[in-house]
Structures are given as C-alpha cells and as structure tokens.
C-alpha positions as CSV (number, residue, x, y, z in Angstrom):
1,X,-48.2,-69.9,34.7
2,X,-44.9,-68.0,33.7
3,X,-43.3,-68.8,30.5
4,X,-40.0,-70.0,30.2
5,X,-36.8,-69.3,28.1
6,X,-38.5,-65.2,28.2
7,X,-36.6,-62.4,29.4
8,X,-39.4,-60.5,31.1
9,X,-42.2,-62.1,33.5
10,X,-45.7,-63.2,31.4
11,X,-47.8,-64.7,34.1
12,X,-50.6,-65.3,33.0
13,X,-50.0,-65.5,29.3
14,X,-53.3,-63.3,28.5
15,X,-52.6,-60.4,26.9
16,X,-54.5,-57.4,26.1
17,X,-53.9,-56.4,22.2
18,X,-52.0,-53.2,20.7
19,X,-55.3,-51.3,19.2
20,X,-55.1,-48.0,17.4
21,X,-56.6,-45.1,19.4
22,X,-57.8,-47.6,22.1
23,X,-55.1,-49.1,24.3
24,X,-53.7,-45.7,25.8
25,X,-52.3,-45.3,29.2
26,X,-55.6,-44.9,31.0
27,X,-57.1,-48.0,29.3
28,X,-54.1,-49.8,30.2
29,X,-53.9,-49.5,33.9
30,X,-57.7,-50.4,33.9
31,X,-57.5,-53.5,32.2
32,X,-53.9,-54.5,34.4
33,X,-55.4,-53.1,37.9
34,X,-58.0,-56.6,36.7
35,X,-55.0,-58.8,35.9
36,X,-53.3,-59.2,32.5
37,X,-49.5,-60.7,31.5
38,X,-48.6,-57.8,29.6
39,X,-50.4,-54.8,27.7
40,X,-49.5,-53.2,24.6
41,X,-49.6,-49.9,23.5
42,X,-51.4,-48.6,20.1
43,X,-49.0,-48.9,17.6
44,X,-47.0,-45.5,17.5
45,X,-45.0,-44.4,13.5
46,X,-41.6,-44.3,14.1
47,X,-40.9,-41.4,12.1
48,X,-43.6,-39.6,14.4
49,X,-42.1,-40.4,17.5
50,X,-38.5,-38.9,16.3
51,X,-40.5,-36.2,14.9
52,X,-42.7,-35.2,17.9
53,X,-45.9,-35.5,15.8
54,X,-48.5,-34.2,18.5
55,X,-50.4,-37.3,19.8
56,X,-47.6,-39.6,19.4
57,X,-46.5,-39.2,23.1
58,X,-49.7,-39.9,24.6
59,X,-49.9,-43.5,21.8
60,X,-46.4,-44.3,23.7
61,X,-47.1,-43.0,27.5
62,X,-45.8,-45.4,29.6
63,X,-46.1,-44.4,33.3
64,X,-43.2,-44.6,35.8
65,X,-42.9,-47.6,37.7
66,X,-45.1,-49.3,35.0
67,X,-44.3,-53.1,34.5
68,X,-46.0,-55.6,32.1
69,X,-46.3,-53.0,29.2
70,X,-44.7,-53.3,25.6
71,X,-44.5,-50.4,23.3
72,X,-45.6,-51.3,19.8
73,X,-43.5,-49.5,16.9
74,X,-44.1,-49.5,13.2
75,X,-41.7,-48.2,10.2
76,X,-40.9,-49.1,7.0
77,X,-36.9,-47.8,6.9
78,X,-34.5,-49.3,9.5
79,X,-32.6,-46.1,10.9
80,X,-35.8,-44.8,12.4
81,X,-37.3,-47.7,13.5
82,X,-33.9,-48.2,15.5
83,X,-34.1,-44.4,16.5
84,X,-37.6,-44.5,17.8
85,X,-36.9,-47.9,19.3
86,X,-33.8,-46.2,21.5
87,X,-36.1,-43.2,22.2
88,X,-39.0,-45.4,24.0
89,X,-36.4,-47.1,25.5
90,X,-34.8,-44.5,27.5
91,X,-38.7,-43.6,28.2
92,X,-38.7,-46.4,30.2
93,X,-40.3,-49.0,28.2
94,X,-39.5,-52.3,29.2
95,X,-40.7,-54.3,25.8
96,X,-40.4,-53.3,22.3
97,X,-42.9,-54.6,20.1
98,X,-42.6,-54.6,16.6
99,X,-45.6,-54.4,14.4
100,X,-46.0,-56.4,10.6
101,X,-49.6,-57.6,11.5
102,X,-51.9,-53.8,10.8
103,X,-54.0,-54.2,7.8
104,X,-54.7,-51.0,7.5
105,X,-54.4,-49.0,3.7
106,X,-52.4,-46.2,5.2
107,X,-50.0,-48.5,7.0
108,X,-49.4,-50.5,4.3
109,X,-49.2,-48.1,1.6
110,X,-46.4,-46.8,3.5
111,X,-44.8,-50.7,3.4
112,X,-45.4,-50.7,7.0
113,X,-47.4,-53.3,8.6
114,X,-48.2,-56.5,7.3
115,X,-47.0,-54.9,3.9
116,X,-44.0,-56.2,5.2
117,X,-44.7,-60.1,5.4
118,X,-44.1,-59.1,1.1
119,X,-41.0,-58.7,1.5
120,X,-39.3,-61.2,4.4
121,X,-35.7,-60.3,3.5
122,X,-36.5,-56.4,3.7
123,X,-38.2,-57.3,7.3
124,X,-35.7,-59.2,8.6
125,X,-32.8,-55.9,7.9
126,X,-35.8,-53.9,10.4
127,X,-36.1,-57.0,12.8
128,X,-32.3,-56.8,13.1
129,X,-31.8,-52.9,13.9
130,X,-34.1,-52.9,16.2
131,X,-32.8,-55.7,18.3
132,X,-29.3,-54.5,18.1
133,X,-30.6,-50.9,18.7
134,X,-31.4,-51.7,22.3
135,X,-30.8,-53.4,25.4
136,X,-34.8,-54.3,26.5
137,X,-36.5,-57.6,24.8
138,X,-37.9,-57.0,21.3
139,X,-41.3,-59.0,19.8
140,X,-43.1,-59.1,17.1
141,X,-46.4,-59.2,16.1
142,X,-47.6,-60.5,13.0
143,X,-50.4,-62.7,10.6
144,X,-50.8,-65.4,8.9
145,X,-49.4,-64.3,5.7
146,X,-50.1,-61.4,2.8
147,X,-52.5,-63.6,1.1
148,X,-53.6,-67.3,0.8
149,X,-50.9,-67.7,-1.6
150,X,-48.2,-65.9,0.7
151,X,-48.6,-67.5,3.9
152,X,-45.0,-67.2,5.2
153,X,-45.4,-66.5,9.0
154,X,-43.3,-69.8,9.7
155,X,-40.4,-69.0,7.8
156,X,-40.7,-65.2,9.0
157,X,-40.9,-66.3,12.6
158,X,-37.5,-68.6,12.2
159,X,-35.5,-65.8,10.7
160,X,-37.0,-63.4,13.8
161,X,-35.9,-65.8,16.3
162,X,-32.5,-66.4,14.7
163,X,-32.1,-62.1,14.6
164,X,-32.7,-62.4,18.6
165,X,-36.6,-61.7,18.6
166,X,-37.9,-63.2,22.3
167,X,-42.2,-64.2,21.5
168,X,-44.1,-63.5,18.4
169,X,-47.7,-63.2,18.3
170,X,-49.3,-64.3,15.3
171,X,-53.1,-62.9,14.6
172,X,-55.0,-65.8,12.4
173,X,-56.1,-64.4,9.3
174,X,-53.8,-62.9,6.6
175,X,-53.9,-59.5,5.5
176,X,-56.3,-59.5,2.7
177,X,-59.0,-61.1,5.0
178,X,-58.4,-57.3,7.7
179,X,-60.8,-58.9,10.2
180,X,-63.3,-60.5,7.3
181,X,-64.2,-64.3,8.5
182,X,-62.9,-66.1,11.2
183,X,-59.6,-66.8,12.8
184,X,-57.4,-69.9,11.5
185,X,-56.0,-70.4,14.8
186,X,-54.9,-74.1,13.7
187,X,-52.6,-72.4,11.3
188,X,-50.9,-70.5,14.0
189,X,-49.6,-74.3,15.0
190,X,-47.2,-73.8,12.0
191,X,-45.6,-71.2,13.3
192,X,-45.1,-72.6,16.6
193,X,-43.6,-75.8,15.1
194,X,-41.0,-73.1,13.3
195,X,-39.8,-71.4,16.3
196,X,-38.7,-72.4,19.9
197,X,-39.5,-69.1,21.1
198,X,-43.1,-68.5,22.8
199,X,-45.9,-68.0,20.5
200,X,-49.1,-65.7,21.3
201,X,-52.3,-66.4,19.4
202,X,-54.4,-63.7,17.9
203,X,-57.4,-63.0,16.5
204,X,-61.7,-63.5,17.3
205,X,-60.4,-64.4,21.0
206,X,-63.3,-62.6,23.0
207,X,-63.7,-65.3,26.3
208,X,-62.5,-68.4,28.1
209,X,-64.2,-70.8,25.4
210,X,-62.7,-69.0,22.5
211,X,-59.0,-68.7,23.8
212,X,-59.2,-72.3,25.4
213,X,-60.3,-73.5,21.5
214,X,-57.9,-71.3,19.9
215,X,-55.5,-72.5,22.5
216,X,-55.7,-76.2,21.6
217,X,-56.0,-75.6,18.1
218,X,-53.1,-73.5,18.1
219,X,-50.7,-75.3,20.1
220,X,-49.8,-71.5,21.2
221,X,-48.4,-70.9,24.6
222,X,-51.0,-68.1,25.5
223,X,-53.5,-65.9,24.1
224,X,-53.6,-62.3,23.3
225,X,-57.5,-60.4,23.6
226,X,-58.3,-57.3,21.5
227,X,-61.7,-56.2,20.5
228,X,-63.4,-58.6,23.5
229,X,-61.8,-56.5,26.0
230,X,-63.9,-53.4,25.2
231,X,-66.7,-52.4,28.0
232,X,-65.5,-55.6,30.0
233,X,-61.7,-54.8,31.0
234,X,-62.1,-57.5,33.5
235,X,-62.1,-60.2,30.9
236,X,-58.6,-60.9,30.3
237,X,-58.1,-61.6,34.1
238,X,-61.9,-63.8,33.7
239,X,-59.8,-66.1,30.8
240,X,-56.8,-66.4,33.4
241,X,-58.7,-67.1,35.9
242,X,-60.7,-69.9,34.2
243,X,-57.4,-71.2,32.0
244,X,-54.4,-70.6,34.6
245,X,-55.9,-70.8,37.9
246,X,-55.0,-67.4,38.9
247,X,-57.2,-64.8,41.2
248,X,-60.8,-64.4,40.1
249,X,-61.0,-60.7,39.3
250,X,-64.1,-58.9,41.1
251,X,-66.7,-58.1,38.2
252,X,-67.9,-54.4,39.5
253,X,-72.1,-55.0,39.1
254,X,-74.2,-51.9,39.5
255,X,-73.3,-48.8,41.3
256,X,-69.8,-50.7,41.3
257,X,-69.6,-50.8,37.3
258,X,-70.9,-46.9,37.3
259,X,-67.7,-46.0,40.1
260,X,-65.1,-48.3,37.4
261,X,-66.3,-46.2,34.5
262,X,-66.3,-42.7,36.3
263,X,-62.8,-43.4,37.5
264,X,-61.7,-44.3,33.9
265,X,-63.3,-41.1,32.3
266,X,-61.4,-38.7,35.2
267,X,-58.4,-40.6,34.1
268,X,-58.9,-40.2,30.3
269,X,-59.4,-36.7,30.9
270,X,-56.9,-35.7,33.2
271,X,-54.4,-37.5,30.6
272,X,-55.4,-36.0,27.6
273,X,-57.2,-32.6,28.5
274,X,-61.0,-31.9,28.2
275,X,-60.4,-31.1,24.5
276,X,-59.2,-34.5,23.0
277,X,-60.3,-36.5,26.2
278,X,-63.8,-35.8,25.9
279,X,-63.5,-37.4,22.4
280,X,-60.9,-40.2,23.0
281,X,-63.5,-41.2,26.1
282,X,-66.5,-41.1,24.3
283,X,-66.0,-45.3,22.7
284,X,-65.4,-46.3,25.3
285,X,-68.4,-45.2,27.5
286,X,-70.3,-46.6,24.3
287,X,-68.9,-50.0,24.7
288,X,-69.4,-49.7,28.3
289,X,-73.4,-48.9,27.6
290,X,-72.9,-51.7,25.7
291,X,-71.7,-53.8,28.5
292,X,-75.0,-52.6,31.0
293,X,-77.6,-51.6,28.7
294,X,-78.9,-48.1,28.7
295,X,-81.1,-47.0,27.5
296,X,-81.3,-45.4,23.7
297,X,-82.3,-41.4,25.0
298,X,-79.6,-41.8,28.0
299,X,-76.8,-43.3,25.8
300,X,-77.8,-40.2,23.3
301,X,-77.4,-38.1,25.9
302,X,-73.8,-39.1,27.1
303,X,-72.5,-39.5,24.0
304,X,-73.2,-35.6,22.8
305,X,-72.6,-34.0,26.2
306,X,-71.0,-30.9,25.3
307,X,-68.3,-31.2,28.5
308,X,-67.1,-32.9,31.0
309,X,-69.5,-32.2,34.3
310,X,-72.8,-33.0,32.2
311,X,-70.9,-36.8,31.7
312,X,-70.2,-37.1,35.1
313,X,-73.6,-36.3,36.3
314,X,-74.8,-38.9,33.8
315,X,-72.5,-42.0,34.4
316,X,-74.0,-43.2,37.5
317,X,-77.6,-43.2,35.4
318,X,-76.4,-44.9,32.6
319,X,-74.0,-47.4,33.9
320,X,-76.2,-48.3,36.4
321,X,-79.7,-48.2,34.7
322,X,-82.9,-47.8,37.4
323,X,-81.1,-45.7,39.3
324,X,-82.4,-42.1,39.6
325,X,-80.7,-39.5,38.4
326,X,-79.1,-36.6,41.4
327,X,-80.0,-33.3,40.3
328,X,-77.3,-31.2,39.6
C-alpha cells in the first residue's frame, strides 16, 4: 500500500523510528533486508554535522545506493539547520527529517526538540529554511504538544504543510509525559483532520494489535515502530505483513537467529571499529538475549567480553541456547 500525494515511495507505511544511538547504518539495513517503508536515522545536531563533531558521521551514514532512509536533523537556529540539511543532502540522503518530538533535557535545554512546539512561530522560520534549503522532501516529526495545556500539534502541522513539509509523524504523548503512560493515539486524529498531507502515528506501537488499534484510533495513514523493533528486527515487516498484505518476512529460529545476530555484530564492527563497536553492539545483543532467552552466566559472559573473537565464539551459544559450545 503506497501512499499518495508523497514525493518518495512508502510502501508499506511501517516505519522503523529515529532512536538515539540505536538506528545506525548497520541496524538499518537489518531491519530493511526484513521489509520496512522507510528507516530513520538517530537524530544527528546540526551544528555537529557542520562542525565534524566525531560520531556525527557515523549518526548520519547513509550508504550508497541506499533507498527508503531519511536523515533526522535537529537545531535550534535556522542557518545551520539549512547548512547541515544541504550537507546530508549532497551525502546522498534522499529524506530530510526534521526533529521537534525528543524529550530529552539536553535537547531541549538547547530549544531543540519538542522545546520547539513552545514556540510555533520560531519553528515555523526553521521548518521554512530547511525546505527551501534543498531539493529532497522534508518531514517532520513531532508530539502531541509541550504540555496538557499546550497541545498545538494541529495548528503546527497546518503551518508545516503550508511551508512545503510532505508527512508528519506525530508521537502520542506530549513532552512532559517523555515516555511516562500510554500513547493517546486518538489525539493524533486531530492532527490528521488539520493537514492533507500523510500522517505517521507514534508512540507504544510494539506489534500488529497495537499499530492496527492505534491505527483506527488515529485515523493515521501508517504507523511508525521504535522501541518494539529491538531484538526482533523482523517485526516491522510482521505488522506489514499482517496490516498490508505484503511478503511474510522469514522469522530466523535457532541456529538461524544465532547466524542474523553474528552477521549484524561483524557489521557493527566493521562500521565503527573494534573500539566503539564493541560498545555500540553490546544493546543490542542484550535485546537480542532478550528475544531467545539465555541464560543469566552466558548473557554475563557476552556482555563483558573483553573483544571481538570471545563474542563471536559465544553468539551461536547464546542466541541459540542448548546448543554446545565449539571450543576455540
């Protein structure tokens, strides 16, 4: 199911959430090679990327030949955020994604993030550079509102349609709940009756009978999955599947599960170095012993190996529990 009246190809419209020191390139391609719409990158500082802060390439990697991705950008002054958005753009990025939804104290302290949802009028002069900065589409993503007593997503979505913004995704809480409580996806509905552009719901969406309620409640046309995609990168393409009718993805069980998870720690390393990769790799095999299992002792193990061989000769034992252990 494509959506119309887009500039760029979401089929299906399940999409796999921007997430802070999560949704690198590696994780990326995983969770695509299952089936997603589109996949976001973590949310890279505009003032970083013009600055070459170390790390901030790697948050904005894209991959040549890459399709489906968006590259999220935050700032809280319009020349950079325009800069940084013509930077990722001559990268090769193919979506620009703009970022007034993180919660987080050091992103809005800085009157980045949802900080912005404060001041709409201030918003709108970024919204507007950005768009006009480059020639790829631009989103946004946002919440609900500041507060209960700010709940201005509908009226921000209006004015970010009428600056040439092409989807917004709106995450259901505002941000004084962060991720407290549970999603209001029925307020999301507000939004979409504001805009004639597509809408993306957000938040606590973590499987088919969560994004098919939020779905109905929201009126949205499709769903985007965070924190439910971590240890099961399959599940985006699972919701597709189950919503849209598109290819079941092929669940790897067993000695299949241990291969997926090997392949993605080569991949994490090789893109990062052993240095930061054997940290950066290290929640995610969690959430994938999560996902199978394993024991207490082996998951100890794997998570305090001092380097890269000793967590290769453990994988296949703890993603696959039962199964003996090679000797080295």
């Amino acid at each position: 199911m494509a959506l119309p009246d887009l500039p760029f190809t979401l089929d299906p419209p399940v999409l796999l959430a921007p997430m802070a020191g999560i949704t690198d390139l590696p994780y990326r391609n995983l969770v695509a090679s299952f089936g997603a719409g589109l996949v976001v990158s973590e949310m890279v500082a505009s003032e970083d990327m013009i600055n070459a802060r170390p790390g901030t390439r790697e948050k904005a990697e894209l991959g040549l030949g890459i399709e489906g991705t968006a590259v999220q950008l935050a700032g809280r002054e319009a020349a950079p955020l325009a800069e940084a958005a013509r930077m990722v753009e001559a990268q090769g990025a193919r979506i620009i994604d703009i970022n007034m939804g993180c919660p987080a104290k050091k992103v809005t302290q800085g009157y980045s993030g949802s900080a912005l949802m404060r001041t709409p009028d201030y918003a709108l002069t970024l919204i507007e550079a950005v768009v006009n900065a480059v020639k790829v589409p631009v989103t946004l993503k946002t919440r609900l509102g500041w507060d209960d007593a700010m709940l201005n997503a509908p009226q921000i979505a209006a004015a970010a349609e009428a600056a040439g913004i092409t989807m917004i995704t709106i995450h259901g809480r505002t941000r004084c709940q962060f991720y407290k409580g549970a999603a209001d996806w029925a307020a999301i509905s507000k939004v979409k009756d504001a805009v004639s552009i597509p809408v993306i719901a957000n938040g606590d969406i973590i499987d088919t009978d969560s994004a098919s309620t939020a779905l109905n409640q929201s009126r949205a046309d499709g769903v985007m999955v965070g924190r439910g995609s971590q240890g099961q990168p399959w599940i985006l393409a699972e919701i597709a599947h189950q919503l849209y009718g598109t290819p079941a993805p092929v669940v790897p069980q067993g000695a299949d599960f241990a291969r997926m998870v090997g392949d993605h720690y080569e991949e994490i390393i090789r893109f990062y170095g052993v240095t930061i990769g054997l940290r950066a790799a290290r929640k995610h095999l969690g959430w994938y012993m999560d996902t199978c299992a394993t024991p207490r002792d082996l998951r100890r193990s794997v998570l305090t190996a001092p380097d890269v061989q000793t967590v290769q000769h453990l994988i296949p034992s703890a993603m696959h529990p039962g199964q003996e252990l090679v000797a080295a």
